[in-house]
N, C-alpha and C positions, 0 to 999 in steps of 0.2 A: 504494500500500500504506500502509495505517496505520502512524502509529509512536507509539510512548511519549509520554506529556505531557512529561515531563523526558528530552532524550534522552543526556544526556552524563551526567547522573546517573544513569539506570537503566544506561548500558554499565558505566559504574564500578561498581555493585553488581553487573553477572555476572560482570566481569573477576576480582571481589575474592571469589564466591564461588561461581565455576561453573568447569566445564573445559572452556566453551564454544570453538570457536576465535573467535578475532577478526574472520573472514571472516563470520561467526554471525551475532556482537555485533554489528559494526558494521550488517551488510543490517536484522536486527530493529530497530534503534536508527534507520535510516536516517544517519547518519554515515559518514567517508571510515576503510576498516583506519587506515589511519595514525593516526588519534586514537586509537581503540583502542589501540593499540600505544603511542601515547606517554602512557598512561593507565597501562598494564602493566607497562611500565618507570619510570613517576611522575618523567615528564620534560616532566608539562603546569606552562602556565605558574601555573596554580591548582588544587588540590585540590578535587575534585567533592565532595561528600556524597552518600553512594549513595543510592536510590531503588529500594525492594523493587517489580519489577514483580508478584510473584505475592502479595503482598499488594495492590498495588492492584487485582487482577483484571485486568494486561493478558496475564498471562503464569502457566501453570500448571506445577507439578512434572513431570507425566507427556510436559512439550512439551519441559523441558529436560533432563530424562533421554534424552528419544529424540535430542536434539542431541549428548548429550555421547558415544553409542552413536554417531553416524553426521555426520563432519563435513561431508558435501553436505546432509544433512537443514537443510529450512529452516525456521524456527521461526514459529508461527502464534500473531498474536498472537488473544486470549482475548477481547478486545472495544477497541473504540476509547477515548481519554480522551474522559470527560465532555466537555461542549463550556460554556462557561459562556454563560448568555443571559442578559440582561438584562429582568426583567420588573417594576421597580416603581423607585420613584425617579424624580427629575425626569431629563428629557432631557439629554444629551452636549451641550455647548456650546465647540468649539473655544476655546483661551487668548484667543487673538486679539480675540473675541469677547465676554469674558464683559464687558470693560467696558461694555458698550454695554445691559447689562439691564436697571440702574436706569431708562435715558430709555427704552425698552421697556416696562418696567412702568409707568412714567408717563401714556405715552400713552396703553395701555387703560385706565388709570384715571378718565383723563380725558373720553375718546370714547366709550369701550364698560363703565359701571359697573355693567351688568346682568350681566357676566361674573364667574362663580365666581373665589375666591380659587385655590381647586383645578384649575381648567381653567388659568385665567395659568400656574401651577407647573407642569403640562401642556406648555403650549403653547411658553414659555420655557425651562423648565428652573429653575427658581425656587425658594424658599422662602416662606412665607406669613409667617413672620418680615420675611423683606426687602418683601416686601409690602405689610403694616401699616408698617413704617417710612413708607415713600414717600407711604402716604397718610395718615399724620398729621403730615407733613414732619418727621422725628425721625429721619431717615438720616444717617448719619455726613458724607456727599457730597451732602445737597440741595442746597446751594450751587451746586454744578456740574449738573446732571441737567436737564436740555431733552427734555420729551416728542418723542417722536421713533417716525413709525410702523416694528413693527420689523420687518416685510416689507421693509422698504426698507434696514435694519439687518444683514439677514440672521439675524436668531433664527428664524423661521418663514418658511412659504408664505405665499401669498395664500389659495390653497386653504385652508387646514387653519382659517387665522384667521377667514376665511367659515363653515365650516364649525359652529367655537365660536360665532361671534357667532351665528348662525340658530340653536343647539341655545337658545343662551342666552335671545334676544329670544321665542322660543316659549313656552319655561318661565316666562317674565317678563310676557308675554301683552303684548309690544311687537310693533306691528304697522311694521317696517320699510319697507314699500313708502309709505306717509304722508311719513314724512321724506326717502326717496328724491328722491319727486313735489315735494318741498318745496324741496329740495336744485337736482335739476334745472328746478324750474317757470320759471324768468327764459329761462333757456338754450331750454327747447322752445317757450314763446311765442314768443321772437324768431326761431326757426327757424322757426315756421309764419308770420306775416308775411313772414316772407322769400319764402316759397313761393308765400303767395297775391300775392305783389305780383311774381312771377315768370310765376304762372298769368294773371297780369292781364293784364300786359304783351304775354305769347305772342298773347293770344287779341284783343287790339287790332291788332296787328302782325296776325294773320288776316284779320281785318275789313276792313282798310286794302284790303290786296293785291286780296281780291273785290270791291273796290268800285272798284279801280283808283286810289287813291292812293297809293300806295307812286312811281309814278313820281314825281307832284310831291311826292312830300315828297325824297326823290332830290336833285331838281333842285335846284341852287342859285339862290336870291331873284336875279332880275335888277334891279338899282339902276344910276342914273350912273355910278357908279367901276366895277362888275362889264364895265357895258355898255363903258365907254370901255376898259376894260382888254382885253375882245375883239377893239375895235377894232384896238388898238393892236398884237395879237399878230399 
């Protein structure tokens, strides 16, 4: 069941202007009678400030009239509290966390400059203020600030930074898979040499066996010392 945005101060405003009972107050309120009642006799350890539920539309006249007529009657509320959602503003950055932005910001600055000022404050949770600081070195903490990728930081996924970088490099008409190839080209040559000198090797080792060398290469070279050491076993 829904209850009240404020639930101890909407009980304190029926308590203080309705003939609800308490068993009422408290079920609508979602609270124990008892608070109620230690509200009633103003034996809480703090003074509520009441909360007109039928001005905020959770709770109408003709619901608490029919309560104050019928104390089983249960009281329905009018609609639920707004829910507050978050839709514009940089991103939630746990406390723990937020030191670690500046060397965040650094590092797309550094790696990824085709990236919007606006997508960073996105992506981070940022300001385009502390932005421009970092990259005209004019931040109060450049001295400390070590580019640092922040995937690894924890401000973002890897997802979502992928995500930016490709929206970005498209709009920038940067073709990523170039530097990729670039990036990894040492690494995939040496793995294909490897391969073919593996493919080599197998298909020599083939050859040997149908031609019937494999036994003598097997066999160990007989010399004097092989030979005498036969002997001798």
């Amino acid at each position: 069941m829904a209850t009240p945005l404020m639930q101890h101060a909407t009980a304190a405003w029926l308590v203080d202007n309705t003939a609800l009972s308490f068993s009422q107050i408290a079920e609508f309120c979602g609270i124990h009678i008892l608070e109620v009642q230690a509200m009633a006799d103003d034996m809480t350890g703090s003074k509520y400030t009441g909360r007109d539920p039928v001005h905020a539309g959770e709770l109408s006249m003709d619901e608490i009239e029919k309560g104050q007529a019928d104390e089983d009657y249960v009281l329905k509320m009018s609609k639920g509290p707004d829910q507050v959602r978050r839709t514009k503003g940089p991103r939630y950055t746990p406390v723990s966390k937020r030191q670690d932005k500046p060397d965040g910001i650094a590092w797309l600055l550094r790696n990824h400059p085709e990236i919007s000022d606006g997508a960073i404050c996105k992506l981070i949770g940022t300001t385009r203020n502390t932005i421009a600081a970092i990259r005209e070195r004019s931040h109060w903490n450049i001295a400390e600030i070590q580019p640092k990728d922040p995937v690894t930081l924890g401000l973002t996924s890897q997802r979502e930074l992928d995500a930016i970088v490709t929206r970005a490099a498209k709009k920038a008409g940067i073709d990523n898979s170039a530097a990729d190839d670039a990036r990894l080209g040492t690494d995939r040559e040496a793995l294909i040499e490897e391969l073919r000198a593996e493919r080599t090797e197998a298909a020599r080792k083939a050859e040997a066996a149908l031609n019937g060398e494999e036994d003598e290469v097997a066999k160990p070279e007989l010399t004097a010392d092989t030979l005498f050491k036969k002997t001798g076993e």
